[in-house]
C-alpha positions as CSV (number, residue, x, y, z in Angstrom):
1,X,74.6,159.2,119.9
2,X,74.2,155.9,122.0
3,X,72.0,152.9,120.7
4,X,69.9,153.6,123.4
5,X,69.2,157.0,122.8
6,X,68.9,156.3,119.2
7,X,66.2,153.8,119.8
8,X,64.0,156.2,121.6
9,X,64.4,158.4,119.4
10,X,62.6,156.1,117.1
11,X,60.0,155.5,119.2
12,X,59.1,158.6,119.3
13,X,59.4,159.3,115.7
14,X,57.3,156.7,115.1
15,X,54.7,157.9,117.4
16,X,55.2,161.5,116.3
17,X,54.9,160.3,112.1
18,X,51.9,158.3,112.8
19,X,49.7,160.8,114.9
20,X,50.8,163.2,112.1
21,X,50.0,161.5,108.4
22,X,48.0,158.9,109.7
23,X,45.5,160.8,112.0
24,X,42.5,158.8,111.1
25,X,44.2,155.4,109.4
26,X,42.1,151.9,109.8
27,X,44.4,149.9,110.5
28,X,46.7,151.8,113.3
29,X,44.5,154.6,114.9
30,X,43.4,154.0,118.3
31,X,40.9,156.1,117.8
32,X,38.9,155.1,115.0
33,X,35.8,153.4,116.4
34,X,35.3,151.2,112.5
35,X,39.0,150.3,112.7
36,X,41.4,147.8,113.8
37,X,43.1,150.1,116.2
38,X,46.9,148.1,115.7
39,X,49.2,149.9,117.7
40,X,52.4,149.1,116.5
41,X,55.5,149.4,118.4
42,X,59.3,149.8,117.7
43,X,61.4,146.8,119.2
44,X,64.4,148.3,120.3
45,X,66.9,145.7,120.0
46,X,66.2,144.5,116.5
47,X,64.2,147.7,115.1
48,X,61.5,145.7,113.8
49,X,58.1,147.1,114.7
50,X,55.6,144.7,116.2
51,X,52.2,144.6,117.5
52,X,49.4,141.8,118.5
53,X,46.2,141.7,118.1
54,X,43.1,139.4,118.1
55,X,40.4,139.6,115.2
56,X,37.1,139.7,115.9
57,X,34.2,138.5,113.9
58,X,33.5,141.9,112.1
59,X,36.8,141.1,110.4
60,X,36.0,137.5,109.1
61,X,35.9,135.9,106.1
62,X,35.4,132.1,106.2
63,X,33.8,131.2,109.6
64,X,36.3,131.5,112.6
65,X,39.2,132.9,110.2
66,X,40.4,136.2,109.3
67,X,39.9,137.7,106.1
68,X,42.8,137.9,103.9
69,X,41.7,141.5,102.9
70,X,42.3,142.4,106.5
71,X,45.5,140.6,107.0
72,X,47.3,142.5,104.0
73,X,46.1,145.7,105.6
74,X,47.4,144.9,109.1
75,X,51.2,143.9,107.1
76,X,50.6,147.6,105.2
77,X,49.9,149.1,108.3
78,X,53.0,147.1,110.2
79,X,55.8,148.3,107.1
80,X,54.6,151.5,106.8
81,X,54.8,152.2,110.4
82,X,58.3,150.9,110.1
83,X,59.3,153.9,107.9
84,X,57.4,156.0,110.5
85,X,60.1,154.8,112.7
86,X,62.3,156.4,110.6
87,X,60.5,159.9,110.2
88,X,59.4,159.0,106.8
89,X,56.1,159.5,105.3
90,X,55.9,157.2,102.0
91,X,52.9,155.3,99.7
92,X,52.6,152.0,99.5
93,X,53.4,151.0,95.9
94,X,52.9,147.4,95.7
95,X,52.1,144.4,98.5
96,X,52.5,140.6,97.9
97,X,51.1,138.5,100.3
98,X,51.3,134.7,101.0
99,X,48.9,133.2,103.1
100,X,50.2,130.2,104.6
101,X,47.7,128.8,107.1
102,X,44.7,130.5,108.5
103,X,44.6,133.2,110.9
104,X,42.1,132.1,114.1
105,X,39.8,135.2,115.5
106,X,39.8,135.8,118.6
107,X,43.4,134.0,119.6
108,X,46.5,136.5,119.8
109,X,48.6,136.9,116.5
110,X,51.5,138.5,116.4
111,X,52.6,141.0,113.2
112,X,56.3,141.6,112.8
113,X,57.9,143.8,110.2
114,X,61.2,145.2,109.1
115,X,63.1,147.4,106.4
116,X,65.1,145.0,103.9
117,X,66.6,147.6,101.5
118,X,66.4,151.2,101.2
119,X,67.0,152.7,97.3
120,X,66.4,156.2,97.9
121,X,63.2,157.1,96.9
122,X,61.9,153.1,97.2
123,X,61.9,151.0,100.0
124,X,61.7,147.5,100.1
125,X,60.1,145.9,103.5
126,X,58.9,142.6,104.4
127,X,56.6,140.9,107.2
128,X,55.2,137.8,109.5
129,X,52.1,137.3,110.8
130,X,52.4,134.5,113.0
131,X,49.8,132.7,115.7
132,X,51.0,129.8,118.0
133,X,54.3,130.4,117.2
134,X,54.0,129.4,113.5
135,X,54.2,131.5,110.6
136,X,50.4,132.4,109.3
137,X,51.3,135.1,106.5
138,X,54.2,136.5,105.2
139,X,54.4,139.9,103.1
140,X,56.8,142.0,101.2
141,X,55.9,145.3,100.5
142,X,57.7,148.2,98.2
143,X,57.3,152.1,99.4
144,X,57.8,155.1,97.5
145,X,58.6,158.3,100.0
146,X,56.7,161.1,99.7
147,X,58.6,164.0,102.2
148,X,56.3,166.3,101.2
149,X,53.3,164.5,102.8
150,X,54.7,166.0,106.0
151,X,54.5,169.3,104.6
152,X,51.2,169.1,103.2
153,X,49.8,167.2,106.6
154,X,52.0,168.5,109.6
């Protein structure tokens, strides 16, 4: 199979894996009128998934800034999504987040995330939240898969 046709293949998985397990998520259904409605996307070149956003002032904490609370769900939301890509349905197990600088509502920030190891049942992802071109957040994130999610949900 091509590159090519293996990326879109991934798209669509990703898009297939999400609407199934995640029908009602926070963080990345469109849908939800109380959530953030990310729609991550899969970067064909690198694989990464992506998506921007701007927050608004229902998800502040200081004045003017994001809440932390929110950014850690937006990097849970970008890795898991990343194993969507995949056709995998697995739990979050454990997040670490460094906040670097603040995140400004209501000016585009970009969330990037990728896979950094796979050791079959756990994988270990990481992720950037950046605004302005500098890094705002980082994340790393370990995932446990659980196949039978599908089975249970699809």
């Amino acid at each position: 199979m091509k590159l090519s046709q293996t990326n879109t293949k991934n798209k669509q998985m990703l898009i297939q894996t999400r609407c199934r397990t995640h029908p009602h998520c926070a963080v990345c259904n469109l849908a939800n009128c109380s959530g953030l409605k990310i729609e991550y996307i899969l970067d064909e070149e690198t694989q990464d998934v992506m998506a921007t956003f701007r927050g608004e002032i229902c998800h502040e904490g200081y004045p003017g800034i994001l809440h932390g609370g929110v950014i850690s769900a937006i990097f849970d939301g970008a890795m898991g999504n990343c194993l969507f890509a995949l056709g995998k349905t697995a739990v979050t197990v454990e997040i670490t987040t460094r906040f670097r600088h603040p995140v400004v509502l209501y000016e585009e920030a970009v969330v990037c995330a990728r896979i950094i190891r796979e050791s079959y049942p756990v994988y270990c992802l990481e992720a950037e939240m950046m605004q302005h071109g500098q890094i705002k957040a980082t994340a790393e994130g370990k995932f446990y898969d659980q196949p039978d999610l599908v089975k249970i949900l699809g």
